[in-house]
N, C-alpha and C positions, 0 to 999 in steps of 0.2 A: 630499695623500697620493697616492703614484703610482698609477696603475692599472691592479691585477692582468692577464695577459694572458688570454685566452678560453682556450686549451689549459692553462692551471693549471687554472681551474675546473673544463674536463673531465677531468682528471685525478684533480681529488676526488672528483668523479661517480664515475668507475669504483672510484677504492677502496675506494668505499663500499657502490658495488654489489657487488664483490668483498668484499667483509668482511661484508656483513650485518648481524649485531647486531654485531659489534666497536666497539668505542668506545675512541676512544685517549684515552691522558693521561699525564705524566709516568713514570708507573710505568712506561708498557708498557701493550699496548693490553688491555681488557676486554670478556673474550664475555662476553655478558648472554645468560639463558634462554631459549632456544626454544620448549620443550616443558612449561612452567611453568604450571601453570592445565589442561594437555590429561591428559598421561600421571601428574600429579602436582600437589599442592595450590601453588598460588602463597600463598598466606598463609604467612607464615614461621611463625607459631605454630601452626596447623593440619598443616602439613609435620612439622614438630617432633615434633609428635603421634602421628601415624603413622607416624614413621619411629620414634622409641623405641618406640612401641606393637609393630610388625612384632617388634624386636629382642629385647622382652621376652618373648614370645613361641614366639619358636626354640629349643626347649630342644634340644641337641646336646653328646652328650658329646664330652670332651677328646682329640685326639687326639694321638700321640706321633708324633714327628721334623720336621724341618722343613717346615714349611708355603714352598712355593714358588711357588705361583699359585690363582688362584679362578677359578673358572665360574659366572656369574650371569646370571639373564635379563635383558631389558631390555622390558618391554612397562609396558601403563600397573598402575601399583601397584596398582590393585584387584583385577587379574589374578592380575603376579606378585611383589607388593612382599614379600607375606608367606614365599616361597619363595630370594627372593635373599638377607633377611636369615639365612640361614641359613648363606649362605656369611658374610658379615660378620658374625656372631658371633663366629667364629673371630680375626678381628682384633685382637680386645678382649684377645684370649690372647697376645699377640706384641708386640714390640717393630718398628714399622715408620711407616718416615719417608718416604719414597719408594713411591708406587704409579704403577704403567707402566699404563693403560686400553689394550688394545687391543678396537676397536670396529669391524663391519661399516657399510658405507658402505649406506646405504639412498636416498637422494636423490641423490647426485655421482655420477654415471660417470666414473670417470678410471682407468691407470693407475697400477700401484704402489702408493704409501701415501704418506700426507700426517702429518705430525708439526707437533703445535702446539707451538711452540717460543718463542712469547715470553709475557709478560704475567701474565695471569688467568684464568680463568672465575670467574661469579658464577652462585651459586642463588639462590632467596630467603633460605636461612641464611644466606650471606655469600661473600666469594671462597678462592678456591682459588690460591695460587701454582703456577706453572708452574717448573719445576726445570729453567730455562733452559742452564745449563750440560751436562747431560744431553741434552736435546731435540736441542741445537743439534747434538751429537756425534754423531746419527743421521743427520744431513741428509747426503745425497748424490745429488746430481742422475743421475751415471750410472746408479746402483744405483735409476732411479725412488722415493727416496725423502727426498721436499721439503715444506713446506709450501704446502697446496692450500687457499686459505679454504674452497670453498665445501662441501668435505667434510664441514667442522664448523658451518655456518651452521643446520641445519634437522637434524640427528642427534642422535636422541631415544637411541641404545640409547649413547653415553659419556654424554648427560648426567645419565639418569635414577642412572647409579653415583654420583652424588655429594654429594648427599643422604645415603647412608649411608655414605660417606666420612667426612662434616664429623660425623656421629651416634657413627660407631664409634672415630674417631684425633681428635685434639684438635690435633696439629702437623704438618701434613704437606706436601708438594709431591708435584705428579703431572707425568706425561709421557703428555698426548695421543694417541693413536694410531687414525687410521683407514684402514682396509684396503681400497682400490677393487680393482683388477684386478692382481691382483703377478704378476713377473716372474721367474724363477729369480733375477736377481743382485738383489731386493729380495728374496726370500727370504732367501736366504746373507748378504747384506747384512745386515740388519735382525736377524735370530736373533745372527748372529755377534758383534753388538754390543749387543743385549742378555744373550747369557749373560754376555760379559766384565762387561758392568755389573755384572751380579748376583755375579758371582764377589767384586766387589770391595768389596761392600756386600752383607752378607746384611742389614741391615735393609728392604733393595727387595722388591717383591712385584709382581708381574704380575695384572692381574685382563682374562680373556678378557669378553666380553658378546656371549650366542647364546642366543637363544631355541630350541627343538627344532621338531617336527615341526608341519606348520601345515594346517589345514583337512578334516584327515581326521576319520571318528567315533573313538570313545572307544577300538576296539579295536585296530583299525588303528593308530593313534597312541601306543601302550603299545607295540606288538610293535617298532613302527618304532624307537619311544626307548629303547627296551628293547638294541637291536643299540648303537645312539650310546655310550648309558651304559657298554656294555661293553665298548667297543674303549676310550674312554676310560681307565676306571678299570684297566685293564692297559695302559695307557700305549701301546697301540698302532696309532704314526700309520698306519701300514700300512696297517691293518687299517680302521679308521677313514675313512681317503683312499676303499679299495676301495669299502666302501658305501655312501657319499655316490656314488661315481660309478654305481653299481650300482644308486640311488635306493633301495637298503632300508634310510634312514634318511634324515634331513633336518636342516641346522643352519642358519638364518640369518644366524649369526657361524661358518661352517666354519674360513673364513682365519683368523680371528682365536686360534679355538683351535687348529689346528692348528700356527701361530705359534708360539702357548704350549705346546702339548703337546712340540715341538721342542725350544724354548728348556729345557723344565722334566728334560726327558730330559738333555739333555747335560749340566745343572746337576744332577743324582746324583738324581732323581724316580724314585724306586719303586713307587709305585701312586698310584690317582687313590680316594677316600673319596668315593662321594655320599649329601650331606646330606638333599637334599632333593630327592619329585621331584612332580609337581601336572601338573593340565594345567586351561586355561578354564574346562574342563567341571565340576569340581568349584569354581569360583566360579557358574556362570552354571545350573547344573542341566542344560546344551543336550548331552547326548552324541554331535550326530548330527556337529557341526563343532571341531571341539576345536585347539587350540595349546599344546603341550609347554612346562614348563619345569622346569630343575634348576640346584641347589646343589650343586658338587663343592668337592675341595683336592685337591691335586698335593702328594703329600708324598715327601720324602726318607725312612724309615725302615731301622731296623737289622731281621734277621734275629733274632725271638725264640729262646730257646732251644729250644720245640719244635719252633720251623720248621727251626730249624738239625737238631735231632736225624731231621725227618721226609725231608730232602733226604738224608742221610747214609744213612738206611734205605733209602729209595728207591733209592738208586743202589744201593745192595748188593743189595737183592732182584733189581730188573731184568737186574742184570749175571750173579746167580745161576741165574734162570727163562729168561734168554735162551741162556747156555751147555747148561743141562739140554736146554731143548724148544724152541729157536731164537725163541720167544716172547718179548716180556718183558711182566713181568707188569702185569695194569691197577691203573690207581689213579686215585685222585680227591682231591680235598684241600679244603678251606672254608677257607682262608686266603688273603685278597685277597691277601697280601704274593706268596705263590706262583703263584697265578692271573695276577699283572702279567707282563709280558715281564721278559726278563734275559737275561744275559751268563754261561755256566760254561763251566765245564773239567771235567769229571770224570777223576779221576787213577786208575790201579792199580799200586802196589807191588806187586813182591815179594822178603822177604829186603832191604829197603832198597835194592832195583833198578827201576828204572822196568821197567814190564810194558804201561801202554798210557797215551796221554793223549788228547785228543779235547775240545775246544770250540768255541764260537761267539761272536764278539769283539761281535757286537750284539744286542742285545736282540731276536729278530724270531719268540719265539711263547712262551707262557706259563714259567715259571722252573720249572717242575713236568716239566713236557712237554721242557723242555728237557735236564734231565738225565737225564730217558729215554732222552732222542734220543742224548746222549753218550755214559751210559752202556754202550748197545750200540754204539754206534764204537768205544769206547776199547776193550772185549773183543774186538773181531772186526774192525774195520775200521785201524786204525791201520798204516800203510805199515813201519814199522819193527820189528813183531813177525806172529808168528804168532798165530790166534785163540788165546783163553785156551781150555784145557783142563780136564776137569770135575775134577780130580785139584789143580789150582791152589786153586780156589775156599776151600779149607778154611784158606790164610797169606795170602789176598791183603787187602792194606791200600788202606783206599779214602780220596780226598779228592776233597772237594767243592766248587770254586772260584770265587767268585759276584763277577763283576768290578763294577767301577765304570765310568762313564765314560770317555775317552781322553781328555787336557787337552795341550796342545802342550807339548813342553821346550822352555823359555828357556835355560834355563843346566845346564848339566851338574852344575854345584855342584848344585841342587836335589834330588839323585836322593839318596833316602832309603832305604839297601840294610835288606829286610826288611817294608818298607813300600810302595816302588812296584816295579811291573811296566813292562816297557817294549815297545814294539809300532812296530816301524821299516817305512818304506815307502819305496821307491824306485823307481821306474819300477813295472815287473810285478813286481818283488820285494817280498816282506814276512816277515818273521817275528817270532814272540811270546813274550816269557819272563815266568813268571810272578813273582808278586814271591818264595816260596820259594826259588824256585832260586838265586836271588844268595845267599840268607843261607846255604844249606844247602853251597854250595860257596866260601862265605863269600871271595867276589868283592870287589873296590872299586867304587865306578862307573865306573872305565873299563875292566876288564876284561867286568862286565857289558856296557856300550854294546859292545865288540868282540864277545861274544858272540852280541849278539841280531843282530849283524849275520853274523856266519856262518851262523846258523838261517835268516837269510832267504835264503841260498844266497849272499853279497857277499864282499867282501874285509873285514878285518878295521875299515878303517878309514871304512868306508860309512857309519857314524852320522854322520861329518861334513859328507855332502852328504843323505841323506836326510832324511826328517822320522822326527823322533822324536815318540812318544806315550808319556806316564806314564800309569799307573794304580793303582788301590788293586785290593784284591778281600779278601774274606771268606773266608779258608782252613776249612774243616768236616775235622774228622780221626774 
C-alpha cells in the first residue's frame, strides 16, 4: 500500500480541528451536540420529556395572520425552556417545512455571518437536515457571508432551538445562521435573500435566538426589557437600534433579530405579539442578578374593522380640532395593530376634488401617531392647496391609506390596476401614486407607469430607466 504523504495527514488534523464535532459520511458531514448534557438533557428520553412537558404547558391563544418569525431564548432550559416554548406552540398551528435559525455568535469572533450549508445537525432526538439548496444560495464571500466552522462548533443559543424543532414539526429542514460581526453588504446581502426566499415559499419561517437583559436586579431588568419588547412588538428597527446603542436595553442576539425584524418588515409584518416574558429570577428566587427572557411572533395582520373605523375617526377629528384651534386632538388607542409602525396617506376630498394628500412611504413611528402626523399635513401643509378652511370641514371626505411594503417590478405585465400602487425613483427624483388613482381615472398600466413618472417631476417615459416599486395599501372611506 503506498504511503500516505506527512502534509495529507496535516491536512486532516486541521479539518478536524476546524470542524470540531463535524463528523463526515456519505450524506454530508454531521454536527454532533455541543451543549448536550450542559444547557439540556443528553438522554433522548429525558429530553423528550421536558421538551413536550415545556410545550404542554404554554397555554397561548390563537393568533390571526401570518406568522412570519419567532423570538426565543437560548439559555439552559431550566431557565428559559419553559418561556421559548411558547414561541413554539405557535408552530403546531402552521403549516411549515423550512425553518432559517438565526443565531448570535458567542464563542467565534469573526466577521459577517457564517451559513451551515451542508449535511446535518444531530441532538440526541435525532438529526436535522440541512436545506442545502437554500444554504448554499446565501453563500457570498464578498457580501462576508460563507461558511465559518468554528462559529457553529461550541454555539449553544441555534442548538438548544432544536429540540423543540424536532418536538413541535415532524418534517422539516433548517438553514443554519450565525451572526459574528456584519458588515453593511452582509446585511443588505443576507436580508435581501432571505425575504426573496420567504416570498417564494410562505411555508419558511425564521426563528431569531436572543436572550434579553443580563445581570442586572429584578427591576432594572423589567424597565430595560420592558423598552426591547416594545420597539419590538411595533416593528420598530429604529427604534430598537437606538436603545441598544443608547444601552437602555440589552439583547444578546441584537443581530440576529434585528436581521429578522428587517426581513419580517419588508415581508408585510405588522406587529410583533409577545407570548411570553420571565427572567432567571423567577426560576432561581435570586432578584438581585437576573437574565431576561421572551417569546414573541412577527405577524402579518389585516386591519379589524374597528381599527379600520378608529383610524378613519381619527383622521377626521384631528383634521377637525386642528383647523378649529390649530391643535389636533389627543388620542390613545390599546390596539397593538395601531400602536406598530406603518406606512399612510391620509386623503381630503372635496365635491370629488382632491383638497390635500400627505403620507409616509415607511413605516417610521406608530400607525396611530402617524395619521395624526398626516392628518395635519394634508389640511395645512400640502404644497398644492391652501389650508383647509373651517367652512370646508362640514363636505370634506376623508381616506385613510395604510400601505404595504414596496416589492421591485419585474415585469410591467404584473401591475394589477386597482390593486397596486407604484412608487418610481430615479436619481434625486421620486414620486408616489396610490393604488385608487389608477382605477378611479381608470388608467391601463402604461399610462399609470407614465404618470407616476410625471409626479416624480421626469419625462414621461422615466419608468423605463428608473426603479419601480409596487405596492398594496388598505383604502379606509
Amino acid at each position: 500500500m503506498a504511503r500516505r504523504p506527512v502534509w495529507l495527514y496535516a491536512l486532516i488534523l486541521v479539518l478536524l480541528l476546524l470542524a470540531g464535532t463535524l463528523v463526515f459520511s456519505a450524506a454530508g458531514p454531521m454536527k454532533e451536540p455541543a451543549v448536550a448534557g450542559a444547557f439540556y438533557p443528553a438522554d433522548k428520553d429525558k429530553l423528550a420529556g421536558l421538551v413536550s412537558g415545556y410545550l404542554s404547558h404554554a397555554e397561548t391563544p390563537a393568533q390571526d395572520g401570518r406568522l412570519i418569525a419567532l423570538i426565543a431564548p437560548h439559555a439552559g432550559y431550566e431557565y428559559s425552556g419553559q418561556v421559548a416554548a411558547y414561541a413554539y406552540k405557535h408552530l403546531a398551528e402552521r403549516t411549515v417545512d423550512t425553518v432559517i435559525i438565526l443565531a448570535p455568535s458567542h464563542y467565534a469572533a469573526f466577521t459577517g455571518v457564517s451559513v451551515y450549508a451542508k449535511g446535518s445537525i444531530r441532538t440526541p432526538l435525532g438529526s436535522i437536515k440541512i436545506n442545502e439548496k437554500l444554504a448554499a444560495s446565501l453563500l457570498n464571500k464578498e457580501a462576508n457571508v460563507t461558511f465559518y466552522p468554528p462559529a457553529f462548533e461550541k454555539e449553544h443559543a441555534l442548538e438548544v432551538q432544536l429540540p423543540f424543532l424536532q418536538t413541535a414539526l415532524k418534517d422539516l429542514t433548517i438553514v443554519p445562521i450565525v451572526i459574528g460581526q456584519p458588515t453593511r453588504a452582509s446585511f443588505e446581502h443576507l436580508t435581501g435573500k432571505l425575504v426573496a426566499m420567504l416570498r417564494k415559499n410562505r411555508n419558511a419561517i425564521i426563528i431569531a435566538s436572543t436572550d434579553l437583559s443580563h445581570y442586572h436586579d429584578d427591576r432594572t431588568a423589567r424597565s430595560m426589557d420592558t423598552k426591547a419588547l416594545d420597539a419590538i412588538t411595533r416593528m420598530s428597527v429604529e427604534d430598537l437600534e437606538q436603545a441598544l446603542s443608547n444601552k437602555d436595553c440589552e439583547l444578546c442576539g441584537a443581530y440576529p433579530v434585528l436581521f429578522t425584524m428587517a426581513v419580517a418588515r419588508q415581508l408585510g409584518a405588522t406587529h410583533g405579539v409577545l407570548y411570553r416574558y420571565a427572567n432567571s429570577g423567577d426560576v432561581t428566587n435570586d432578584r438581585t442578578s437576573v437574565v431576561g427572557y421572551a417569546a414573541l411572533g412577527l405577524y402579518q395582520g389585516s386591519l379589524t374593522g374597528s381599527e379600520r373605523s378608529e383610524l378613519l375617526t381619527l383622521a377626521r377629528t384631528t383634521i377637525e380640532s386642528y383647523v378649529k384651534t390649530g391643535k389636533p386632538a389627543e388620542h390613545t388607542t390599546r390596539s397593538p395593530r395601531l400602536l406598530a409602525n406603518g406606512a399612510v396617506f391620509v386623503t381630503i376630498n372635496r365635491n370629488h376634488l382632491l383638497r390635500g394628500c400627505i403620507g409616509n412611504i415607511q413605516p417610521v413611528m406608530p400607525l396611530y401617531r402617524a395619521v395624526i402626523s398626516n392628518a395635519v399635513s394634508a389640511c395645512s401643509r400640502d404644497p398644492r392647496f391652501p389650508p383647509l378652511r373651517k367652512d370646508e370641514l362640514s363636505d370634506m371626505e376623508i381616506e385613510v391609506t395604510v400601505l404595504s411594503p414596496f416589492e421591485p417590478l419585474v415585469d410591467a405585465k404584473d401591475i394589477t390596476i386597482g390593486r397596486h400602487g407604484l412608487y418610481l425613483v430615479q436619481g434625486m427624483n421620486s414620486g408616489i401614486l396610490l393604488p385608487q388613482v389608477a382605477a378611479e381615472y381608470q388608467w391601463n398600466a402604461l399610462t399609470f407607469l407614465q404618470q407616476v413618472s410625471v409626479k416624480a417631476g421626469l419625462p414621461a417615459d422615466a419608468w423605463k430607466h428608473g426603479q419601480i416599486y409596487t405596492f398594496t395599501a388598505d383604502v379606509i372611506r
